[in-house]
KEFI-888967 format. One record per residue (C-alpha): residue in three letters; residue number from 1; x, y, z. Coordinates in steps of 0.1 Angstrom, whole numbers, always signed. Layout:
KEFI-888967
+-----+-----+-------+-------+-------+
! res !   n !     X !     Y !     Z !
+-----+-----+-------+-------+-------+
! ALA ! NUM !     X !     Y !     Z !
...
+-----+-----+-------+-------+-------+
This chain:
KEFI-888967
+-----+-----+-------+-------+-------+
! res !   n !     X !     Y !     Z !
+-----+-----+-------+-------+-------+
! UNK !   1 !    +0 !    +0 !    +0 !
! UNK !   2 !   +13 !   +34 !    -7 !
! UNK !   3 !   +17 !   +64 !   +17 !
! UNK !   4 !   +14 !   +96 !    +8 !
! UNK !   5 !   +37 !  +122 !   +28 !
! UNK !   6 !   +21 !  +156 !   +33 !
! UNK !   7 !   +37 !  +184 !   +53 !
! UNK !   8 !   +13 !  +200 !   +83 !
! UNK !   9 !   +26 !  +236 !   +74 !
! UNK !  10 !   -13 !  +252 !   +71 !
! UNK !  11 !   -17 !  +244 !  +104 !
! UNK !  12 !    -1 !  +284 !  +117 !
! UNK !  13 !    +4 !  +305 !   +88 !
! UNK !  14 !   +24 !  +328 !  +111 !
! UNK !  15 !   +48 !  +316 !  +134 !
! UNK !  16 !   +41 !  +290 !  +161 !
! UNK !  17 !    +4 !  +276 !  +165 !
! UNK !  18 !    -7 !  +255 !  +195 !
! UNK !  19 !   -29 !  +222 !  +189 !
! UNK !  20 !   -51 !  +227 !  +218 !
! UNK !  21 !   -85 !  +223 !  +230 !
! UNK !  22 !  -110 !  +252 !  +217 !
! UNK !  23 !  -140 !  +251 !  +240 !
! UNK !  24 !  -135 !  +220 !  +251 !
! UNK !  25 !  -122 !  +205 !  +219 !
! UNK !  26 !   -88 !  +200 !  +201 !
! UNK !  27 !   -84 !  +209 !  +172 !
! UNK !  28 !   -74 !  +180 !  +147 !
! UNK !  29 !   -42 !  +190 !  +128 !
! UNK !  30 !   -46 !  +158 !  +103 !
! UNK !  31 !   -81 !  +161 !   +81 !
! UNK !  32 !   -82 !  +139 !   +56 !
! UNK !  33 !  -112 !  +153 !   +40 !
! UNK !  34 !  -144 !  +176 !   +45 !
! UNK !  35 !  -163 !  +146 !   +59 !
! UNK !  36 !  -153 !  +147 !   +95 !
! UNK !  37 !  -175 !  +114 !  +104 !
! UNK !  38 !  -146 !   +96 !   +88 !
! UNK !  39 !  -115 !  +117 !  +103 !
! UNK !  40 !  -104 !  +112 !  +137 !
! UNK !  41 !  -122 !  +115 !  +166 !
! UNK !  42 !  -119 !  +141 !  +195 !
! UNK !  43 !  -100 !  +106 !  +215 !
! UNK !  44 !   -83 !   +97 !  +186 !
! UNK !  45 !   -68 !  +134 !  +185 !
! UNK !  46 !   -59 !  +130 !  +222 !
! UNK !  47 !   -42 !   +99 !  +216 !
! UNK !  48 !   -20 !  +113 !  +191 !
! UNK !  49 !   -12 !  +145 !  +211 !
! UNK !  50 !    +0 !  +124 !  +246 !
! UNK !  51 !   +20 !  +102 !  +219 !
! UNK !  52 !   +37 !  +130 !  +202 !
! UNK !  53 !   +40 !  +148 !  +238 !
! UNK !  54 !   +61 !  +115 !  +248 !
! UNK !  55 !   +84 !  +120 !  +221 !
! UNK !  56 !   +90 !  +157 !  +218 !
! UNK !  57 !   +97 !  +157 !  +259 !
! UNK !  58 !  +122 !  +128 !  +251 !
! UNK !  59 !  +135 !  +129 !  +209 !
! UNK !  60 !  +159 !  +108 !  +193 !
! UNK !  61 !  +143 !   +75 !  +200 !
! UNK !  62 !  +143 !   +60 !  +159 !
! UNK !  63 !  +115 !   +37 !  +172 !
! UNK !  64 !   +79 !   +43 !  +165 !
! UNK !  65 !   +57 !   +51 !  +192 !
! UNK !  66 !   +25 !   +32 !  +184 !
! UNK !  67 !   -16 !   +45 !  +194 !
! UNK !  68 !   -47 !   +29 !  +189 !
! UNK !  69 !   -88 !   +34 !  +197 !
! UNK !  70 !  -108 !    +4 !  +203 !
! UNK !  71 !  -137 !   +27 !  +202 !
! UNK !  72 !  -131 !   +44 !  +164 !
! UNK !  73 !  -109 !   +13 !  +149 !
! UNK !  74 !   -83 !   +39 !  +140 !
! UNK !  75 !   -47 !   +36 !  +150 !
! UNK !  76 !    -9 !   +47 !  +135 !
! UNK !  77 !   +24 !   +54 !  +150 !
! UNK !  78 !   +47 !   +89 !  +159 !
! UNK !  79 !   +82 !   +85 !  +149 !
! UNK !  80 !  +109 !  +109 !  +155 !
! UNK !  81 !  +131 !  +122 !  +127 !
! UNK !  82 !  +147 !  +150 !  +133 !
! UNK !  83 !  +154 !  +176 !  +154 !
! UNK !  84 !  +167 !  +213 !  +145 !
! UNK !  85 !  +167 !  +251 !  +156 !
! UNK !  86 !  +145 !  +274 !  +148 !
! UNK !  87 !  +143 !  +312 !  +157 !
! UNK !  88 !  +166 !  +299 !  +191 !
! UNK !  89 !  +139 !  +272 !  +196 !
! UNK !  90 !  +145 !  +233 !  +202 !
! UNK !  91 !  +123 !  +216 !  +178 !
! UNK !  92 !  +119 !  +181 !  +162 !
! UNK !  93 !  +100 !  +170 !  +130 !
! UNK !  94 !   +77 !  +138 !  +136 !
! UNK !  95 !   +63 !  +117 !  +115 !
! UNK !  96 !   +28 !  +107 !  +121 !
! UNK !  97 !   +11 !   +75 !  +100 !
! UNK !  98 !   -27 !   +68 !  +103 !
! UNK !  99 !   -51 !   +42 !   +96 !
! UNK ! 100 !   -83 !   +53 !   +99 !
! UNK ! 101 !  -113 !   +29 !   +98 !
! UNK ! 102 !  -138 !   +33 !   +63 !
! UNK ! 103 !  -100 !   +51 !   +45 !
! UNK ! 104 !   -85 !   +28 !   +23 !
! UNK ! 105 !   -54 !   +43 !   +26 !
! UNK ! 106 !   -28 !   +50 !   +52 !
! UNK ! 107 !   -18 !   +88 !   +55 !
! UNK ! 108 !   +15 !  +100 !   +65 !
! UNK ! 109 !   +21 !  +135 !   +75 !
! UNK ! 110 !   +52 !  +151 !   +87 !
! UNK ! 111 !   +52 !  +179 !  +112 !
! UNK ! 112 !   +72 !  +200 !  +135 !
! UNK ! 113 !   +70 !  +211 !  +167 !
! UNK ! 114 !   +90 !  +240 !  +183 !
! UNK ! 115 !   +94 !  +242 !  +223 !
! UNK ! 116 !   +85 !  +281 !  +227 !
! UNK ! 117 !  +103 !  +297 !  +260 !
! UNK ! 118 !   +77 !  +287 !  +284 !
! UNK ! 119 !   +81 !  +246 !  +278 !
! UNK ! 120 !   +52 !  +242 !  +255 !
! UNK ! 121 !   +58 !  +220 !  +221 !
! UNK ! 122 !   +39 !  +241 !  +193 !
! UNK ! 123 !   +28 !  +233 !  +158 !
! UNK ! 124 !   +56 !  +252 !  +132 !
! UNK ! 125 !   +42 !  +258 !   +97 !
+-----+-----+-------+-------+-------+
């Protein structure tokens, strides 16, 4: 099966931008289309984010990180590859791999994720 590797860079279109909860919500960085029943889910989303929390707080680690849902059937893996400075910032590149119930296809998306002054790992676009 063939992945596809997008880059997550419309996530901020200025500077940093946090993946956080909005009113109780987070915001899902990885849509896959305009039919949000068959993205992932507000869990799934959380998931990914503890995952990718693991690795930023500790990168270098080549091996996958793997996540799954019983509840949705969707599951991937976050994998380090990188890491590099940006505007005096620590940050890493990760690359995330989904398989998302009713998608025939695994998607792959790179991102990166800058730790600002304060500690917090934010979306880079």
């Amino acid at each position: 099966m063939r992945s596809r590797y997008l880059v997550a860079s419309g996530l901020a279109l200025l500077g940093t931008a946090p993946v956080v909860a909005t009113h109780a919500q987070l915001v899902n960085p990885f849509p896959f289309s305009r039919n949000a029943r068959h993205d992932l889910s507000q869990s799934d989303i959380a998931k990914v984010m503890d995952v990718s929390n693991q690795i930023n707080a500790a990168p270098g680690s080549k091996a996958p990180k793997s996540w799954s849902n019983p509840d949705t059937g969707n599951s991937g893996t976050v994998a380090f590859v990188k890491s590099f400075q940006s505007d005096a910032m620590p940050c890493n590149t990760l690359r995330y791999s989904f398989s998302v119930k009713h998608r025939p296809r695994h998607r792959t998306y790179l991102m990166n994720w800058c730790q600002t002054p304060d500690g917090a790992w934010k979306t880079k676009g």
